[in-house]
N, C-alpha and C positions, 0 to 999 in steps of 0.2 A: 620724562619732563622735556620739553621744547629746550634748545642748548643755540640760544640765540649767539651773537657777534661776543659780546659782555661777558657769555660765560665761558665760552673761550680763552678771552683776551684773560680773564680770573685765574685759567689751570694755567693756562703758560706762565701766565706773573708768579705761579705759586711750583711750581716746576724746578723753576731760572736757580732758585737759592739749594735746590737738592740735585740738580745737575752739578750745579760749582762746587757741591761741598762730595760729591763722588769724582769730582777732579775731569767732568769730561768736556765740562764752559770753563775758560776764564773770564772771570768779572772784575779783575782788580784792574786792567788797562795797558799792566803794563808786559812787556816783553822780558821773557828769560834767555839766556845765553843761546841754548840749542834755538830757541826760535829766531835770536836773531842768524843765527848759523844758518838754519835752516830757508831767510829771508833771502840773507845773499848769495845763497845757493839759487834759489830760484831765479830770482835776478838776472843772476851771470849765465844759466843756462839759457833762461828767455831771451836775452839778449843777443847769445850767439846763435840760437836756432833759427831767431828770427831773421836775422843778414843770412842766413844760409839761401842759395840759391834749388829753389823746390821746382823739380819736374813734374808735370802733370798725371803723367801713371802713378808714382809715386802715393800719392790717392786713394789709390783704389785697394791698395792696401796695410797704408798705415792707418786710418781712421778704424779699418773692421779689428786689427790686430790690438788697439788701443781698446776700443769697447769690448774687445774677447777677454785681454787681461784684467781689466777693472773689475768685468761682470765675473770670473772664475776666481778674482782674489775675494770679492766681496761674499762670493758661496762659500770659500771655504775659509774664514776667518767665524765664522758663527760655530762652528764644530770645535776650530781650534781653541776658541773663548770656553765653550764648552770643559773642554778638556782641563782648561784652567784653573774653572770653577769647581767642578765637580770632583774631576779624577788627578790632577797632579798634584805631586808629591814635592816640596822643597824643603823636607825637615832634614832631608841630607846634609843641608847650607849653612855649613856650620862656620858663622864668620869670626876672626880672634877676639878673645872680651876686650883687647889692648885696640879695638878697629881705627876707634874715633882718635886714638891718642896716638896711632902714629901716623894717623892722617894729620893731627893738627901741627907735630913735628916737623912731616917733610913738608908742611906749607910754611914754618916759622924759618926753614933754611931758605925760603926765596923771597924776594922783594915782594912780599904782600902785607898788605894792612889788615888782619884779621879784627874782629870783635873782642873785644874786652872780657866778654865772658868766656871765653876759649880759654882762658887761662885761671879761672876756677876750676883746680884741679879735682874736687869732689862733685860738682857738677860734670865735667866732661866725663868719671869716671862710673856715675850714674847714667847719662847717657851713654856711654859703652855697654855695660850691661841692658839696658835696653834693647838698643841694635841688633847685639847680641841673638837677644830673644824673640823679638817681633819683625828679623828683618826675612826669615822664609814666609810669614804669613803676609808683606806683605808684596814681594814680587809677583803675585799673580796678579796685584791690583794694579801697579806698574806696568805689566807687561799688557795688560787691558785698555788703560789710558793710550798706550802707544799705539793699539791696536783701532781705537776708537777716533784718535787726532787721523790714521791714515785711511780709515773710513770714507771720511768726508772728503779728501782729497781724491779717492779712488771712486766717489759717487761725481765729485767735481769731473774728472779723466772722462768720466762715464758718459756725460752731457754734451763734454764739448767734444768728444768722441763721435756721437751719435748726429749732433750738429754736422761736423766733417763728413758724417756719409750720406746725409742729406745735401749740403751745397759746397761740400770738395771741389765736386766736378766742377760746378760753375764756377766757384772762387778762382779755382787753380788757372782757367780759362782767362783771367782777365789779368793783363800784364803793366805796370806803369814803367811806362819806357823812359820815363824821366829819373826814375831809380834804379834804371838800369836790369829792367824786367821782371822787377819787384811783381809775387803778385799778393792779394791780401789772404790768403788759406794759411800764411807762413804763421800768421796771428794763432789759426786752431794748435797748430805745430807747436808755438812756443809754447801756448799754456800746458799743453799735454805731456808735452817732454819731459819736465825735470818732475813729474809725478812717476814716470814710470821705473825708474832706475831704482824709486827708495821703496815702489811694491815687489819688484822682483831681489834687492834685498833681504825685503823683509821675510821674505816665504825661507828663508834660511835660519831664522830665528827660531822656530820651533825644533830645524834640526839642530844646530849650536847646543840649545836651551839642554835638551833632553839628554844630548852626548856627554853636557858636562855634569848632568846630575846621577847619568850612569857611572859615568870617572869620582866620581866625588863618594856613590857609593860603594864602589871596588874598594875606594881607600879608607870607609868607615873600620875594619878590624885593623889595620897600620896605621890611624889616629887614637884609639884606644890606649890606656898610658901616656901620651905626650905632654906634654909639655904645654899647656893652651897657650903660651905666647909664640910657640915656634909656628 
């Protein structure tokens, strides 16, 4: 069938509600903590790289080292997704049934305002056993989400990467001497910068992830008998 302008604009409208509800759009507006952390991180990084004074060689190989890492994290996060889905194991993760409740404790010893239903002690102690149970199934979802917010950043990198080794050269060329030899390439620089530190992080993530769920099962026969609140 002919897939005019309309029927398009139909699959994305009908898309938009099962992207948000797999957690990989936000549709509510608003900002959570780590984003706004992660807002003023950019920021501050953009801000300082951009007063940095940029030599012109300098060019010639920060834009290809930028699109080399974007394009080699972006190949290997599909295998590692992979992995996630298919072959890893987190039944190991075995969190205490007491999790939630002594989370809510050492938040009642600090100057905060919790909800009022934190202190229904039969509901907090249903959602304990919850956790409990559905929290190894869902860290692969988690860890995916993370995986797919730094997608888009690493396809962003990618762009303005690509852009920089098309008109560096010429950018880096043109100086305003009234800024003191500003020139505008510092722009490709800022955006690209504070993307790269949270991709070469994150390639440490799988080796973290995996070390501690071999540690975790070394000590499944020395959890056997204990004690589940210890």
């Amino acid at each position: 069938m002919p897939v005019p302008v309309h029927t398009n604009a139909v699959i994305i409208e009908m898309s938009i509600p099962e992207l948000a509800r797999a957690g990989i759009l936000d549709t509510s507006g608003r900002r959570g903590f780590l984003d706004r952390v992660y807002q003023v991180y950019w920021w501050a990084v953009f801000v300082l790289v951009i007063l940095l004074p940029i030599k012109a060689d300098e060019v010639t190989f920060y834009f290809p080292a930028v699109v080399g890492v974007a394009a080699a994290w972006l190949f290997a996060v599909p295998a590692y997704a992979q992995s996630l889905v298919a072959s890893a194991d987190f039944s190991s993760l075995r969190p205490s049934p007491t999790l939630l409740s002594d989370f809510i404790s050492r938040m009642k010893a600090r100057p905060v305002k919790l909800p009022a239903d934190l202190d229904n002690e039969a509901e907090v102690a249903a959602a304990d056993a919850l956790i409990a149970e559905e929290l190894p199934a869902l860290i692969p979802s988690v860890l995916l989400r993370i995986m797919a917010t730094l997608s888009t950043r690493a396809v962003g990198a990618a762009i303005f990467g690509s852009i920089g080794l098309l008109a560096g050269p010429w950018l880096a060329s043109i100086h305003l001497t009234w800024l003191r030899g500003w020139s505008p390439v510092s722009v490709l620089y800022a955006v690209t910068a504070p993307v790269l530190p949270l991709l070469f992080g994150s390639m440490l993530v799988p080796i973290v992830g995996f070390t501690y769920l071999a540690s975790r099962r070394e000590d499944l026969p020395r959890d056997v008998g204990r004690d589940p609140k210890q």
